[in-house]
C-alpha positions as CSV (number, residue, x, y, z in Angstrom):
1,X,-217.1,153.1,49.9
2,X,-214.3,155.2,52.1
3,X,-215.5,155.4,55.5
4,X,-213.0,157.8,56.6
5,X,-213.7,160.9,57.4
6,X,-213.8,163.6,54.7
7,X,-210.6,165.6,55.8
8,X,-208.7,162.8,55.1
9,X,-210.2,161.5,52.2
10,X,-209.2,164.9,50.5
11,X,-205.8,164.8,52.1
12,X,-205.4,161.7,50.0
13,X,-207.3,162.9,47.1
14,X,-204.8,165.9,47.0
15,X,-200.7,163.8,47.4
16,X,-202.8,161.7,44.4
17,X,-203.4,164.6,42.3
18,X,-199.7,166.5,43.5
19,X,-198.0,163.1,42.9
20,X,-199.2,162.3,39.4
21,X,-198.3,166.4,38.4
22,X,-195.4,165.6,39.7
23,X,-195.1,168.5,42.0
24,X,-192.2,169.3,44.1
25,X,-190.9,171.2,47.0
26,X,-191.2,174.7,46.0
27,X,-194.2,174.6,43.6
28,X,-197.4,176.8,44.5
29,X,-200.4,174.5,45.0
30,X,-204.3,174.9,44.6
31,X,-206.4,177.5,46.2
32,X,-209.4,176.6,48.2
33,X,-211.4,178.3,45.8
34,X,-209.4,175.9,43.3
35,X,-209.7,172.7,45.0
36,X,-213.4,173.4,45.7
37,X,-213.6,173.5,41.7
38,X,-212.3,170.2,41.2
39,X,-213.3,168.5,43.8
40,X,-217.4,168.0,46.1
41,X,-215.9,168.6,49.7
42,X,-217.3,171.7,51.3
43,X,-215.3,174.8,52.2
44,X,-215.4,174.0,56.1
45,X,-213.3,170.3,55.0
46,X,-210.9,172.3,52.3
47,X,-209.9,175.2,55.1
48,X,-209.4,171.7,57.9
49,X,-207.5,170.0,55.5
50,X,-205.0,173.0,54.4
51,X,-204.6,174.0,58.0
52,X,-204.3,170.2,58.9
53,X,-201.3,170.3,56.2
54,X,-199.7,173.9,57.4
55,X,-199.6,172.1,60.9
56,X,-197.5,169.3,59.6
57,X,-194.8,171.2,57.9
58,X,-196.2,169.6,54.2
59,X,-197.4,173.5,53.1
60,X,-197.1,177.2,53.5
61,X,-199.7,179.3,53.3
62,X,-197.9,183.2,52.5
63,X,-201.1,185.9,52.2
64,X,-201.6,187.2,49.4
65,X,-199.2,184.7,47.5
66,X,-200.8,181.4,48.0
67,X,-199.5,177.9,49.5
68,X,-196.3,176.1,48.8
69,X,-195.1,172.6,49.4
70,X,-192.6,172.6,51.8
71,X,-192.3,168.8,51.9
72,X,-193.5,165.9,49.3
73,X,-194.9,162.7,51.9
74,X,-195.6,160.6,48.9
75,X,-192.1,161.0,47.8
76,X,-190.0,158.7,49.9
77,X,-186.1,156.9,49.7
78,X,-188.0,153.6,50.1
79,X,-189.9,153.1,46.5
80,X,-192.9,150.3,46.2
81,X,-192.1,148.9,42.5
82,X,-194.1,146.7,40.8
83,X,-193.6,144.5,37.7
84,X,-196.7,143.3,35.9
85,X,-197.1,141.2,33.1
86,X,-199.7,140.7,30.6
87,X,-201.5,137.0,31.4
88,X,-203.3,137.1,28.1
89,X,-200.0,136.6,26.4
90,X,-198.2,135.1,28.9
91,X,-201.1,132.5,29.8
92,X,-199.5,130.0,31.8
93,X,-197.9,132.3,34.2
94,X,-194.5,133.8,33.8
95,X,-192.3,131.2,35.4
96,X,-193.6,128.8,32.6
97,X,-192.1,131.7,29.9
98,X,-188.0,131.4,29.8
99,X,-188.0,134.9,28.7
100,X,-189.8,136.8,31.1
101,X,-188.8,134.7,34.1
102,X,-185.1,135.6,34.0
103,X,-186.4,139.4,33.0
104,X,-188.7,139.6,36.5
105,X,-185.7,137.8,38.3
106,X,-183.3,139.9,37.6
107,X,-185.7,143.2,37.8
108,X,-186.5,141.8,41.5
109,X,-182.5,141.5,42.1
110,X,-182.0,145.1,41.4
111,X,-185.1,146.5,43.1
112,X,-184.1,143.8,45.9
113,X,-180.8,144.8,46.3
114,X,-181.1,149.0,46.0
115,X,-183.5,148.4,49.3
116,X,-187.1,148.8,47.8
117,X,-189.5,146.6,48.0
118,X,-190.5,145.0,44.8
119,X,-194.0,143.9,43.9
120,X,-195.1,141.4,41.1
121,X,-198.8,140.9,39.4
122,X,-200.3,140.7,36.2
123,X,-203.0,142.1,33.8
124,X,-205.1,141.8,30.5
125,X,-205.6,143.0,27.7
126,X,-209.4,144.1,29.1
127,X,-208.7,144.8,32.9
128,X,-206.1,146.5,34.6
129,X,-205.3,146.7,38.7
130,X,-205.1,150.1,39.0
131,X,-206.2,150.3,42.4
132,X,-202.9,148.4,43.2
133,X,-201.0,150.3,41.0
134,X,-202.2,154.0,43.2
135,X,-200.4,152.2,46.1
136,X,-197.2,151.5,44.3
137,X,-194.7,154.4,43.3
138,X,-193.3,152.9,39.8
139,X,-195.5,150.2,37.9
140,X,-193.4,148.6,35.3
141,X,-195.4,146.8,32.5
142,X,-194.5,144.1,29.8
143,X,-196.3,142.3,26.8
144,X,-198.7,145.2,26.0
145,X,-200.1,144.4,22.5
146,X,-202.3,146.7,20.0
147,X,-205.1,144.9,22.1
148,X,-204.2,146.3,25.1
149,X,-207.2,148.8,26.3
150,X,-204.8,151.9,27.5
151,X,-207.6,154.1,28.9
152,X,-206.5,152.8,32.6
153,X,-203.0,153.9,32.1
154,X,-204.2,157.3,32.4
155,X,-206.2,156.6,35.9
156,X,-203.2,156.0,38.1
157,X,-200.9,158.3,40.1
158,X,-198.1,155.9,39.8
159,X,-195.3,156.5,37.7
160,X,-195.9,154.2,34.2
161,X,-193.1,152.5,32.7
162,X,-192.8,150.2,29.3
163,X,-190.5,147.1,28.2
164,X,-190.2,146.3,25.1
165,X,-192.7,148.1,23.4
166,X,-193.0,151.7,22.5
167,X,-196.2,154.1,22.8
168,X,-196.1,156.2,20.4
169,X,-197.7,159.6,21.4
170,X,-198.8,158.6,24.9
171,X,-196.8,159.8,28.4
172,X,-194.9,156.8,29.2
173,X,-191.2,156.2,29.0
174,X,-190.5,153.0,27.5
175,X,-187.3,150.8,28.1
176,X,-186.6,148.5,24.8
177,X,-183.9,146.3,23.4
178,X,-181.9,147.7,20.3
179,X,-181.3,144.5,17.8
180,X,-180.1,146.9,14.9
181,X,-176.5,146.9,15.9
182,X,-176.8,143.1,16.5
183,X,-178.0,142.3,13.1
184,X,-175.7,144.4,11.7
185,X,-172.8,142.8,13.0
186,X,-174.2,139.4,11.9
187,X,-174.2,140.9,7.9
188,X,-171.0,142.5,8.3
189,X,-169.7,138.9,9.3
190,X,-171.2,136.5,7.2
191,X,-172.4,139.2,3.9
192,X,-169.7,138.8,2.0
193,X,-171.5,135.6,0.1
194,X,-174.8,135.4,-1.3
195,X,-176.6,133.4,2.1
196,X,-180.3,132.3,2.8
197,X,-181.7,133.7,5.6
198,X,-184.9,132.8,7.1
199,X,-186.4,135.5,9.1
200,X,-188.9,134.0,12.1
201,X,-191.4,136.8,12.8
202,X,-193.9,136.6,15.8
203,X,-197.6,136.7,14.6
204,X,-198.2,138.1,18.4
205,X,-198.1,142.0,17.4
206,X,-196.4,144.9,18.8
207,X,-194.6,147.6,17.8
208,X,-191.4,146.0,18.8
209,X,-192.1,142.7,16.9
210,X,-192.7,145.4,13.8
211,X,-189.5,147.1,14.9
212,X,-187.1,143.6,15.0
213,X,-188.5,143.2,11.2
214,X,-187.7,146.4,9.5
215,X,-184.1,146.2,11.7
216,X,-183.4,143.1,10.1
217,X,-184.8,144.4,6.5
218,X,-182.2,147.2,6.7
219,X,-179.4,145.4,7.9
220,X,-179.7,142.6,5.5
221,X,-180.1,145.1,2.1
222,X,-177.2,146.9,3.6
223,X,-175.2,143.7,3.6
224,X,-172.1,143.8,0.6
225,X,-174.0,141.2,-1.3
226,X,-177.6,141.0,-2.1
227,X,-178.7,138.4,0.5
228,X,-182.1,135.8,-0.2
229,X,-184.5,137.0,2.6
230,X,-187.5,135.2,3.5
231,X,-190.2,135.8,6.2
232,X,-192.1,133.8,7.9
233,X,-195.1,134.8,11.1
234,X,-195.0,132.0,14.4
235,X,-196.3,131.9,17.3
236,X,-193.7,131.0,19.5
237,X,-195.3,131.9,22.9
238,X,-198.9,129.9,22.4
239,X,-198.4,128.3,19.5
240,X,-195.1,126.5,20.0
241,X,-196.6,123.0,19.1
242,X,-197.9,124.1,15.8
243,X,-194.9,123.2,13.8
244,X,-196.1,122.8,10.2
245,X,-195.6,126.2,8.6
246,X,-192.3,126.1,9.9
247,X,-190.9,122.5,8.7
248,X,-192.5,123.4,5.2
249,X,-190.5,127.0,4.7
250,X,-187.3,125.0,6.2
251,X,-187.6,122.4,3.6
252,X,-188.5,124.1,1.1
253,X,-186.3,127.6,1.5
254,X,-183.4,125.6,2.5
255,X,-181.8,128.5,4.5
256,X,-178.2,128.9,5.5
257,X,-179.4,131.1,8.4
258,X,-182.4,131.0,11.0
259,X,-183.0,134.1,12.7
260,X,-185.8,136.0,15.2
261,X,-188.1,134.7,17.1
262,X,-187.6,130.8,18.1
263,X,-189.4,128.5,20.6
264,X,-186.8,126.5,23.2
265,X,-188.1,123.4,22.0
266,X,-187.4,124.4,17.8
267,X,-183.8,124.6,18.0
268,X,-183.3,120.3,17.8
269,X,-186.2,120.2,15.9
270,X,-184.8,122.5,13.2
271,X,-181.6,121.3,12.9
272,X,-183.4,117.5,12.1
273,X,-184.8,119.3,9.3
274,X,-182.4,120.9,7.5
275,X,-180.3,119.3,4.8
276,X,-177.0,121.2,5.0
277,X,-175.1,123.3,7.9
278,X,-177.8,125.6,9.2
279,X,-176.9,128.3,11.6
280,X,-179.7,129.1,14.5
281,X,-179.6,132.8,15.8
282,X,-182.9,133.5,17.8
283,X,-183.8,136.1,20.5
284,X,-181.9,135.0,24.0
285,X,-181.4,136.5,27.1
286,X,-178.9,135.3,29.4
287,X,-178.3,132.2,27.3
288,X,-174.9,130.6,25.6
289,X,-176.0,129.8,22.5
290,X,-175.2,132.0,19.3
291,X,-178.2,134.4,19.0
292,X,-178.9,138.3,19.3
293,X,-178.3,138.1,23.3
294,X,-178.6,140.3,26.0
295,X,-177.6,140.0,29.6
296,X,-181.2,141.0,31.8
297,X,-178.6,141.8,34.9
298,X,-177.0,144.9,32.3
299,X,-180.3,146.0,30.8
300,X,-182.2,146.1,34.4
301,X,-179.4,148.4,36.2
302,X,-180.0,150.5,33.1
303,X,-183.5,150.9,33.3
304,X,-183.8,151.4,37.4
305,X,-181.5,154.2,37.0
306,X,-184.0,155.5,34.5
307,X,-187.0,155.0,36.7
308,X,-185.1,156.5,39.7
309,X,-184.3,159.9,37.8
310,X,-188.2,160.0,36.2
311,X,-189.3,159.2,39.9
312,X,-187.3,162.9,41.1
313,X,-188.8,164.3,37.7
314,X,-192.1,163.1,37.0
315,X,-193.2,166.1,34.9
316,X,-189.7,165.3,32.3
317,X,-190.5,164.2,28.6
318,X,-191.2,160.7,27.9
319,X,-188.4,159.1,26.7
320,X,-187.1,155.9,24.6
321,X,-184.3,154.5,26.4
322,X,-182.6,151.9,24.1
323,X,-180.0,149.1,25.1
324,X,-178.4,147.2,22.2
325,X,-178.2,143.4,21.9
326,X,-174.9,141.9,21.4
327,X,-174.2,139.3,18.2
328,X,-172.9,136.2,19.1
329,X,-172.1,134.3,16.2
């Protein structure tokens, strides 16, 4: 229960409602007639609270016109970002995942370093913080699956953003990683010859995860040569022990190529398997190793800039902001 006194409780009630329409300097705001509508403060607390607001320079009031913002409070230079991660697929934290540790780490560097303060949590598929997130200016989510209830997404004023998956018809811009030119340049290299390639596709769904597939169908029929293609579905996030599916395609497809999505602890394993010279391409960022790769330092200055410009624009488009993955052979 808020035990503050009404006037304020609608001063907050109203940067909420002006910070999630995105309103700016300029913009004509609510009557009290309006605000009475929407809200069940009395007239005597609507007419404080306006006047409360005209005092501080925050809005106008013009007769016969209507009130203006003159100033956005909520709207500062120093940003509260938070990155939150989805426990229920990450389950033993996100320092025990190689992926998403060097993704927060370098998220953290550039939030860090442009002098905001940078905020990290989690979530699951059944609960969401947004009480947290109303405190926070950006809220940057990863590992949402097609289990994901979305209906809090909707109940925050903060500004939503998405890695590495895309919601399709929903108000969110999303920030994802573009393996198309990647697997393209691994066809146009090695396509020349009839190959094997074993596709690894992760049996934790999303519509990136469907994405990577039909990237790497295309690619591969585009190839010179018809190309062998088979796929197979892991688990290489819970399921990383449960080998057997895996050995038994190796053995029995005998590929020239391994590709997708690949556990750490596969790549020695693999290679014990195989019979001939097997090439090993997975997922990988900021790693060495051949692989579709992409640097998290690149893709992160990339994405703040993003979340900067949607923070001065809140009421733009949602967007798809794509960064391509390099081939390294």
């Amino acid at each position: 229960m808020d035990l503050s006194p009404r006037h304020l409780q609608l001063r907050e009630m109203l940067f909420r409602r002006w910070k999630t329409n995105g309103a700016k300097v300029g913009d004509r705001i609510e009557s009290q007639n309006e605000i009475i509508k929407f809200c069940d403060f009395s007239l005597i607390t609507v007419i404080k609270t306006l006047k409360d607001l005209e005092a501080e320079g925050v809005i106008r009031r013009q007769v016969g016109k209507g009130s203006f913002l003159v100033k956005t409070p909520w709207t500062e230079a120093h940003h509260r970002i938070g990155f939150f991660y989805n426990r229920d697929i990450v389950g033993g934290g996100i320092f025990n995942n190689e992926f998403y540790t060097k993704l927060v780490v370098a998220f953290e560097k550039g939030v860090v370093s442009d002098g905001h303060e940078f905020i990290l949590g989690s979530f699951t598929d059944h609960k969401m913080p947004v009480e947290m997130w109303d405190r926070l200016d950006v809220v940057v989510l990863t590992g949402l699956t097609p289990h994901t209830r979305l209906d809090d997404l909707a109940r925050t004023s903060s500004q939503v953003a998405v890695i590495d998956m895309t919601l399709e018809g929903l108000p969110y811009n999303t920030y994802r990683i573009d393996f198309a030119p990647a697997f393209t340049a691994m066809f146009d290299r090695f396509g020349s010859e009839k190959r094997r390639y074993l596709y690894l596709d992760s049996s934790i769904a999303s519509s990136e995860q469907v994405a990577r597939l039909e990237a790497f169908r295309r690619a591969c029929a585009a190839a010179p040569v018809e190309q062998e293609l088979k796929v197979i579905s892991v688990n290489q996030e819970t399921g990383a022990e449960d080998t057997k599916a895996l050995r038994d395609a190796i053995e029995q497809f005998e590929p020239d190529f391994v590709c997708g999505y690949m556990h750490q602890s596969w790549h020695t394993q693999i290679l014990k398997w195989v019979h001939k010279p097997t090439k090993l391409y997975p997922f990988g960022l900021d790693v060495d190793r051949a692989g579709f790769v992409v640097t998290s330092e690149e893709w992160m200055r990339q994405v703040l800039a993003a979340i900067y410009d949607n923070l001065e624009d809140r009421q733009a488009p949602a967007r798809v902001y794509n960064f391509p993955a390099d081939f390294r052979p």
